[in-house]
N, C-alpha and C positions, 0 to 999 in steps of 0.2 A: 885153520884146520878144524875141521866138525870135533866136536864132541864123543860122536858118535862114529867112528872111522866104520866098524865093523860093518854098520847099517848103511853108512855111504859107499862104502865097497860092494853092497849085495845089489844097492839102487843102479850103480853103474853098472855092475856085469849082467843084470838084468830088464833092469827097467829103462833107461837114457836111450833113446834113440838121438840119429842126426840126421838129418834133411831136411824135409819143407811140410811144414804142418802148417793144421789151420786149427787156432784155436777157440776154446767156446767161445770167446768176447767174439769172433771172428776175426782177430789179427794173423799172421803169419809169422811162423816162427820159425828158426832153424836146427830148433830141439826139441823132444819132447817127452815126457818120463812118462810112463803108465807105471803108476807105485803099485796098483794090483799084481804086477807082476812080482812085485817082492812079497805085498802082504797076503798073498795066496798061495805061498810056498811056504810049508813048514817053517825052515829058516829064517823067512822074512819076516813069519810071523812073532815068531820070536824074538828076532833083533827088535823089530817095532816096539812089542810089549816091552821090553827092557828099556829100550830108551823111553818111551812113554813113562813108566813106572818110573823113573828116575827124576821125572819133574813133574807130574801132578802135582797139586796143592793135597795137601795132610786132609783139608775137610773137604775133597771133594767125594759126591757119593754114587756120583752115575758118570757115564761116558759114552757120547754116540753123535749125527749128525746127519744129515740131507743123504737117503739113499741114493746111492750105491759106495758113492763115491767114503763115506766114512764107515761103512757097514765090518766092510773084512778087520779096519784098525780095530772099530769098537772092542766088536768082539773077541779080539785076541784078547787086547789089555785086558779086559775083563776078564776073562778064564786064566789066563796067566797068575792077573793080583786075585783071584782068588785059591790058587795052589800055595799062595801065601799068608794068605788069612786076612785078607782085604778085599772087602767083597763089595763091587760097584754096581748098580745097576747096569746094564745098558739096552738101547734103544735105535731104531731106525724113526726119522723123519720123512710121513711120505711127499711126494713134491706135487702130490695134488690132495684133499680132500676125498678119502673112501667113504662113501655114501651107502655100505651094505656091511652085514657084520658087527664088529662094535664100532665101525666107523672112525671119523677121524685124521688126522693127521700122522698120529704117533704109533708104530709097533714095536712093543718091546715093555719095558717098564722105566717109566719114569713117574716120579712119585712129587706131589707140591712137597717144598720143602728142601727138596735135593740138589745139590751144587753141582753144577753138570760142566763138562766138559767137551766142548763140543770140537769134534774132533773131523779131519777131511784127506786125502788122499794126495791130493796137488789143489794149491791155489796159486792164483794170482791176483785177482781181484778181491775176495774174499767172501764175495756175497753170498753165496750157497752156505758159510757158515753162518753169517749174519740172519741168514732167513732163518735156520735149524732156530739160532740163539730166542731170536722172537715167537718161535712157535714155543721152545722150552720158558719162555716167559711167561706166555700164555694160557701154560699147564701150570704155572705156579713153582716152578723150578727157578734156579739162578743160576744163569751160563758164568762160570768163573775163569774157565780159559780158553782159547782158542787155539787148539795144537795140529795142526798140517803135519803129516808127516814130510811133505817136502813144498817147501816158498819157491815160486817160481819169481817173485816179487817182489816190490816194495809196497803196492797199494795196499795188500791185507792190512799190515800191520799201520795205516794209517786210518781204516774203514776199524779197526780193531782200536784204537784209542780214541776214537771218534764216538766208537759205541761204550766207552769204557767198559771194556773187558781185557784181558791181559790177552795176550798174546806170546806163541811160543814153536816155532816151527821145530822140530827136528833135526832136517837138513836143508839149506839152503843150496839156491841155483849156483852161487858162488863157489860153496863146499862141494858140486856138482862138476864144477869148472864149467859151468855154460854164466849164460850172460844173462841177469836179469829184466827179467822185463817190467814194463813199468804200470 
């Protein structure tokens, strides 16, 4: 049973589709969630934030990861924990190098020193986090957890204690009722 029933209920009435997709590894699935469709609704955004904010780590100080895909989580949790007086950064990862402007990698704010949370929309493999984590390494931040709002998987969480960092999905494809992939 999810932790989080309320936010698993909103993922199913909205986001879970069934038939034959193709996913970005390019396997073939017989499921497939778009979580923008929950964390882009009001609603959703807030079941996310709520469950998000119930497990960050106490010194984490920023929250964000690999646009697009962790852009809408980021920025809820953050506007949320700050109607509460906990105030995180957050940040998009851009997935190439902008070479005009202040250039870069990073939009948003992330600061050296900041214990970041790098956060994604659906994984399964996990890499799009892992990239975000090594760029926030590279600003001088420390990725402290890796929170999906939904595991489509078991690889993350092995690519996730490989890179020692914690790991911490949401909702799981179990909690889903579909079938994990691998």
């Amino acid at each position: 049973m999810s932790p989080f029933p309320a936010l698993r209920d909103h993922l199913l009435a909205h986001a879970v589709r069934s038939g034959d997709f193709v996913l970005k590894s390019g396997r073939r699935s017989p499921w497939f969630v778009d979580v923008k469709q929950s964390t882009c609704r009001p609603e959703g955004m807030l079941l996310v934030a709520e469950a998000a904010l119930e497990v960050l780590p106490d010194d984490a100080t920023a929250i964000g990861g690999l646009t697009m895909g962790a852009d809408a989580a980021a920025f809820a949790v953050a506007a949320v924990a700050a109607t509460r007086g906990r105030m995180l950064h957050s940040f998009s990862v851009r997935k190439e190098t902008k070479d005009h402007g202040g250039g870069g990698r990073l939009a948003g704010v992330l600061v050296p020193g900041d214990r970041a949370v790098i956060t994604e929309d659906a994984v399964t493999r996990g890499v799009s986090m892992l990239e975000a984590a090594d760029v926030v390494r590279q600003l001088g931040a420390t990725p402290v957890l890796l929170l999906p709002v939904v595991s489509r998987g078991r690889s993350a969480a092995e690519l996730a204690r490989g890179a020692d960092i914690a790991y911490r999905p949401l909702v799981t494809a179990e909690e889903l009722g579909a079938p994990e992939d691998d």
